[in-house]
mmCIF file as gemmi writes it, N, C-alpha and C atoms, coordinates in Angstrom:
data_model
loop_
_atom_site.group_PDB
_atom_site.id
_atom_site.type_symbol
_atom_site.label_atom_id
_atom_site.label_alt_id
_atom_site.label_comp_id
_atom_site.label_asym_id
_atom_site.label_entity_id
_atom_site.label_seq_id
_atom_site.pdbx_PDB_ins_code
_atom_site.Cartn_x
_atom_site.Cartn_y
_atom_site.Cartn_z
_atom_site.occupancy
_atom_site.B_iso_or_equiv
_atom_site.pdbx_formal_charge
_atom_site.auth_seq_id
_atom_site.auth_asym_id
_atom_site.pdbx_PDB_model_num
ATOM 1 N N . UNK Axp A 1 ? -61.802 -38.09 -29.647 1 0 ? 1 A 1
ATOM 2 C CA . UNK Axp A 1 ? -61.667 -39.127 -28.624 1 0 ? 1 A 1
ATOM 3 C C . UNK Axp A 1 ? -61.948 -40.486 -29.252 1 0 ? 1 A 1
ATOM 4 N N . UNK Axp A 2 ? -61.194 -41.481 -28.547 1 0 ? 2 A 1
ATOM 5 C CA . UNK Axp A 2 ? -61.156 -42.806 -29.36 1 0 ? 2 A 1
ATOM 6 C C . UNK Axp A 2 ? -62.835 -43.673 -28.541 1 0 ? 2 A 1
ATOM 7 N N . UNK Axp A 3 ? -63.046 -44.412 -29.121 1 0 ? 3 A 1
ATOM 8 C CA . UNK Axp A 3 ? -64.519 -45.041 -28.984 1 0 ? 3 A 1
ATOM 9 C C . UNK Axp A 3 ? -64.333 -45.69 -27.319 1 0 ? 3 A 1
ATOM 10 N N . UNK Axp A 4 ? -63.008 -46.23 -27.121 1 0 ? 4 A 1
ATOM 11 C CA . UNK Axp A 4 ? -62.843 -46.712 -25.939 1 0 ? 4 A 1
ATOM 12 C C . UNK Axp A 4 ? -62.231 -45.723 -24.474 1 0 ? 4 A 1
ATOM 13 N N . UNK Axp A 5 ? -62.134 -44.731 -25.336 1 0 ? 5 A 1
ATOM 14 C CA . UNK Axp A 5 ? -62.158 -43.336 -24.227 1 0 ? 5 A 1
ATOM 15 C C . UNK Axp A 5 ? -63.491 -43.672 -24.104 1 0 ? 5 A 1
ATOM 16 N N . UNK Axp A 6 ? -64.322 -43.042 -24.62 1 0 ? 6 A 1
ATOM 17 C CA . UNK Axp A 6 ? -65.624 -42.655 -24.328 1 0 ? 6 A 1
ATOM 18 C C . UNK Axp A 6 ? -66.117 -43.831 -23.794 1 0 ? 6 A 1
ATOM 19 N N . UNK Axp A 7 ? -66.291 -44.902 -24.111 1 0 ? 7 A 1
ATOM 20 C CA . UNK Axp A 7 ? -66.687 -46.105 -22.906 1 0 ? 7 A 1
ATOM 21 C C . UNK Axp A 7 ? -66.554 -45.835 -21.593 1 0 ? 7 A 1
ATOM 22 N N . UNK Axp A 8 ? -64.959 -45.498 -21.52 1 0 ? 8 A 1
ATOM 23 C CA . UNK Axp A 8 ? -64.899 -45.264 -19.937 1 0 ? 8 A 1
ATOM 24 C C . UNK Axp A 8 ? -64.976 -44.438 -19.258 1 0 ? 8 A 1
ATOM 25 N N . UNK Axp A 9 ? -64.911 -43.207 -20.173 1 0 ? 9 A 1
ATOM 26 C CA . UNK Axp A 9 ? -65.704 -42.256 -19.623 1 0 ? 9 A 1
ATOM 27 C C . UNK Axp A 9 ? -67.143 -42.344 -18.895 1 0 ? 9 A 1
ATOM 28 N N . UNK Axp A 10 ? -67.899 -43.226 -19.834 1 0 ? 10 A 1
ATOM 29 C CA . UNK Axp A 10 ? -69.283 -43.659 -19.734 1 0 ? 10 A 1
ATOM 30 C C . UNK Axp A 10 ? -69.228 -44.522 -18.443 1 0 ? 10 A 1
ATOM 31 N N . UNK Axp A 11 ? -68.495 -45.313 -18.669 1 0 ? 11 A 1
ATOM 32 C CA . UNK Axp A 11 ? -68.446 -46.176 -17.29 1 0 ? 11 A 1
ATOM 33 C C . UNK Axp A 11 ? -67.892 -45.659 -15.65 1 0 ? 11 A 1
ATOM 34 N N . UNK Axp A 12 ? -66.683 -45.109 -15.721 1 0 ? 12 A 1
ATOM 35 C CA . UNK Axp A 12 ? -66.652 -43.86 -15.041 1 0 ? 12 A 1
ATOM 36 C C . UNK Axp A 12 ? -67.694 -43.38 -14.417 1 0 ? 12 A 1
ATOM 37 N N . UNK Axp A 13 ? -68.7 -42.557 -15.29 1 0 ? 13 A 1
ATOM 38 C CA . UNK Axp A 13 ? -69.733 -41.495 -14.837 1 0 ? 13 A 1
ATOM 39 C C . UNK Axp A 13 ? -71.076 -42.203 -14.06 1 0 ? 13 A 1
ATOM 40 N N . UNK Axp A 14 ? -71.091 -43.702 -14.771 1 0 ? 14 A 1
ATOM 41 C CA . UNK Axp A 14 ? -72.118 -44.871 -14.559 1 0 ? 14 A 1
ATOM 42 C C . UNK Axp A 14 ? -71.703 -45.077 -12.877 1 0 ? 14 A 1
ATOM 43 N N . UNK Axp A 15 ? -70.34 -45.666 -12.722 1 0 ? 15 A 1
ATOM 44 C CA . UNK Axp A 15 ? -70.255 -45.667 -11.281 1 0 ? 15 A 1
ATOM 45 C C . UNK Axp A 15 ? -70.29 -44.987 -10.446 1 0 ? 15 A 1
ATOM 46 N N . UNK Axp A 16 ? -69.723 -43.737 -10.673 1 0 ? 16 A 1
ATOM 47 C CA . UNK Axp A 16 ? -70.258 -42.586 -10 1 0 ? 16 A 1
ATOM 48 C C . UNK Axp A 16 ? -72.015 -42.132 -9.707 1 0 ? 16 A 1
ATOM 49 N N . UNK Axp A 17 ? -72.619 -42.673 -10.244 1 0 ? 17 A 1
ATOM 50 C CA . UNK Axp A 17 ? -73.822 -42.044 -10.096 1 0 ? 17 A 1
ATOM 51 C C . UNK Axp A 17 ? -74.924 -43.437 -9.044 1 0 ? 17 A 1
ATOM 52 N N . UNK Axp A 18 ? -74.123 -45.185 -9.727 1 0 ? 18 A 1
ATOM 53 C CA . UNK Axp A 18 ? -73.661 -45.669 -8.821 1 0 ? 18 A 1
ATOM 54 C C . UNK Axp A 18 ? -73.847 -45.486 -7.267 1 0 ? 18 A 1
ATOM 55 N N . UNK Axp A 19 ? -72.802 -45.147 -7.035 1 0 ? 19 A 1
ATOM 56 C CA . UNK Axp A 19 ? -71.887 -44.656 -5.512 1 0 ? 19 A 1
ATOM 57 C C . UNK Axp A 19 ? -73.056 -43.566 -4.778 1 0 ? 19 A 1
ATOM 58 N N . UNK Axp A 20 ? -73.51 -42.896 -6.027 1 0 ? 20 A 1
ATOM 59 C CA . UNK Axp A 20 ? -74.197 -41.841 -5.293 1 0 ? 20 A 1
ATOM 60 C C . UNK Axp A 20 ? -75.838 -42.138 -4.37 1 0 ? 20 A 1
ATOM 61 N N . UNK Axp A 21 ? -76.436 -42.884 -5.551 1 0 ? 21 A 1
ATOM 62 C CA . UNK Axp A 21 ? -77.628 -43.866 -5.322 1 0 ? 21 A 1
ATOM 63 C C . UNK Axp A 21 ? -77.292 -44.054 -3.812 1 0 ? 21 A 1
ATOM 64 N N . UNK Axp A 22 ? -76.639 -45.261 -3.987 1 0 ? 22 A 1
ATOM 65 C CA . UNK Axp A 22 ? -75.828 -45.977 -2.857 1 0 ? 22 A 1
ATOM 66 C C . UNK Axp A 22 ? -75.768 -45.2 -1.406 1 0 ? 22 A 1
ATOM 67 N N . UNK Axp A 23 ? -75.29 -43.826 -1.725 1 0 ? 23 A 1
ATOM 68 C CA . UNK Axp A 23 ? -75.147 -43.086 -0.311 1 0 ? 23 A 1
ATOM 69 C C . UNK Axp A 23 ? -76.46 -42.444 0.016 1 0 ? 23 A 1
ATOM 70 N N . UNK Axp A 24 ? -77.192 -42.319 -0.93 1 0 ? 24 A 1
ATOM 71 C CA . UNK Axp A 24 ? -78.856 -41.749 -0.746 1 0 ? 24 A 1
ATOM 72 C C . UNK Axp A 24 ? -79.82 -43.118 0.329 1 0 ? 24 A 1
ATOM 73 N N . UNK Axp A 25 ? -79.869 -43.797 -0.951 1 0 ? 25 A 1
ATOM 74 C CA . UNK Axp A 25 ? -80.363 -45.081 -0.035 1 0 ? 25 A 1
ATOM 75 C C . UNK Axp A 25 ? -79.34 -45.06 1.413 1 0 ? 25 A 1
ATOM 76 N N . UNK Axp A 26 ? -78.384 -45.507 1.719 1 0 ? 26 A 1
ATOM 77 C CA . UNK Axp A 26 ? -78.24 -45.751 2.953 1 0 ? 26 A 1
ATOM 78 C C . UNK Axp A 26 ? -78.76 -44.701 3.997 1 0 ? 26 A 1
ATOM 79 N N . UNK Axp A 27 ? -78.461 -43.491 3.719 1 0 ? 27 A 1
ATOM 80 C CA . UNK Axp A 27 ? -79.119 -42.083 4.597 1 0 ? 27 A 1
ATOM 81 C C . UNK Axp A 27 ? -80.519 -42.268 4.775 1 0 ? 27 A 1
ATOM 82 N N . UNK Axp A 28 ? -81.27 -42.559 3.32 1 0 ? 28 A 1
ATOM 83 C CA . UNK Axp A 28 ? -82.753 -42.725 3.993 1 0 ? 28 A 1
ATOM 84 C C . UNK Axp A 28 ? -83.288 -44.096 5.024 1 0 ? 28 A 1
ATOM 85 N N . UNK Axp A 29 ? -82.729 -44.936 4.449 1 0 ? 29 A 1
ATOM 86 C CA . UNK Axp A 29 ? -82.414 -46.443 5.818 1 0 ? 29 A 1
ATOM 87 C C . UNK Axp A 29 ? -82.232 -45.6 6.842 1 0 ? 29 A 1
ATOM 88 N N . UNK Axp A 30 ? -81.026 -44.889 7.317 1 0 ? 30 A 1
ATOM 89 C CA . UNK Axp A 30 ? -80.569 -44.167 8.452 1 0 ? 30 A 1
ATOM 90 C C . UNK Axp A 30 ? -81.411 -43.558 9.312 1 0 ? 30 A 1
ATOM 91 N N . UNK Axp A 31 ? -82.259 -42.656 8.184 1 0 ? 31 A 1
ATOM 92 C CA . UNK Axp A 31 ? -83.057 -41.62 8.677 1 0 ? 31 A 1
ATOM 93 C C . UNK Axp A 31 ? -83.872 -42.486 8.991 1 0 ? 31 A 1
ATOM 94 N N . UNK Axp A 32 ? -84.846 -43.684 8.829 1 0 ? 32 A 1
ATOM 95 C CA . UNK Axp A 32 ? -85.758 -44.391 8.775 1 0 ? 32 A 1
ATOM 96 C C . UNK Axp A 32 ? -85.949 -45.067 9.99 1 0 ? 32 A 1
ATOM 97 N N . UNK Axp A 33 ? -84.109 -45.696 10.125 1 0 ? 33 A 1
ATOM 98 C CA . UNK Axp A 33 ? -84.061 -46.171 11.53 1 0 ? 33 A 1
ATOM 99 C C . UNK Axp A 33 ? -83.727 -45.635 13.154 1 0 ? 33 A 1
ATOM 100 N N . UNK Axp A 34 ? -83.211 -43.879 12.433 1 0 ? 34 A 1
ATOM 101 C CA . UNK Axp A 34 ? -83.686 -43.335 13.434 1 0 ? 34 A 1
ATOM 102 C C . UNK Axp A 34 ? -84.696 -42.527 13.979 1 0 ? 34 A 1
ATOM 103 N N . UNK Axp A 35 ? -85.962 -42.644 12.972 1 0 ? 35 A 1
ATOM 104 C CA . UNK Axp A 35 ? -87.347 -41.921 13.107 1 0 ? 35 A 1
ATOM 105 C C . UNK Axp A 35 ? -87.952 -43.432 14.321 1 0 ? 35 A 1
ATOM 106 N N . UNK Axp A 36 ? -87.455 -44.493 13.68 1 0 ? 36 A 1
ATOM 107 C CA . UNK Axp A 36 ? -88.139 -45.646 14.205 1 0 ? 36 A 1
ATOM 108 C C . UNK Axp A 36 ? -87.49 -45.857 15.93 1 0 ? 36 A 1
ATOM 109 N N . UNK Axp A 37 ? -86.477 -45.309 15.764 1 0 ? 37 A 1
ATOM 110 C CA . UNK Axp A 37 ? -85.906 -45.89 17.712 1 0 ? 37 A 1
ATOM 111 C C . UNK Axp A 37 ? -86.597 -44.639 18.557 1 0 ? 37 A 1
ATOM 112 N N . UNK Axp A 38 ? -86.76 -43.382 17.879 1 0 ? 38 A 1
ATOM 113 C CA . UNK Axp A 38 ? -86.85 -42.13 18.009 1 0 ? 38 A 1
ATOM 114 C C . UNK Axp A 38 ? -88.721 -42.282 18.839 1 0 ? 38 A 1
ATOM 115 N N . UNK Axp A 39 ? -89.492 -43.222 18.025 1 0 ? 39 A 1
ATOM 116 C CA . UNK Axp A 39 ? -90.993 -43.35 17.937 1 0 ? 39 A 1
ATOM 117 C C . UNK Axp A 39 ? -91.025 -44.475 19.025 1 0 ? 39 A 1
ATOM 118 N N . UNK Axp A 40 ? -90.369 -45.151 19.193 1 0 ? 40 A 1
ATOM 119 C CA . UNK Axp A 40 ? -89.955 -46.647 19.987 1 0 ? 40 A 1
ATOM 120 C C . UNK Axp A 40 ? -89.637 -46.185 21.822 1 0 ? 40 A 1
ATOM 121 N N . UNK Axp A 41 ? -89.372 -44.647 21.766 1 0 ? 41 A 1
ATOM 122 C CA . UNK Axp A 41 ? -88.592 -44.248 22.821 1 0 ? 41 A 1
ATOM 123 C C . UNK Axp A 41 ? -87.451 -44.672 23.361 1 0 ? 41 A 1
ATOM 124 N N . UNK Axp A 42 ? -86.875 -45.221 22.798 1 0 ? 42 A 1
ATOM 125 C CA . UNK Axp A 42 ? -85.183 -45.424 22.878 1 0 ? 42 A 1
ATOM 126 C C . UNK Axp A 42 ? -85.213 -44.725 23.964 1 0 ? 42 A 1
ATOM 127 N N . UNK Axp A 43 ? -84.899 -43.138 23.68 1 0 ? 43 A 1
ATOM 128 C CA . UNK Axp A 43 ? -84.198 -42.11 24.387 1 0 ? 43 A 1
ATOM 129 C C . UNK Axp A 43 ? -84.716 -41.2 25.274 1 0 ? 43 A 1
ATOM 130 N N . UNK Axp A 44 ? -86.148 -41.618 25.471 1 0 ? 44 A 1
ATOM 131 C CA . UNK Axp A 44 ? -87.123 -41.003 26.014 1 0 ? 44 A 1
ATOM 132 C C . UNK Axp A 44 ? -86.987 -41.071 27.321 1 0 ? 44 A 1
């Protein structure tokens, strides 16, 4: 493989992991803000 394959491969895998972060954090925000409306009695 040429040196600039493997870059983007690298970069590739970088954003992907990226993206993934990304969807973790927002779920725990999620979960966070619905423990908080949940404790607030929103729905109570």
């Amino acid at each position: 493989m040429s040196e600039i394959a493997l870059m983007d491969e690298r970069q590739r895998r970088i954003r992907s992991r990226n993206r993934a972060l990304l969807l973790l954090l927002l779920g725990v925000v999620a979960l966070f803000y619905l423990i908080a409306l949940v404790r607030l009695g929103v729905w109570s």
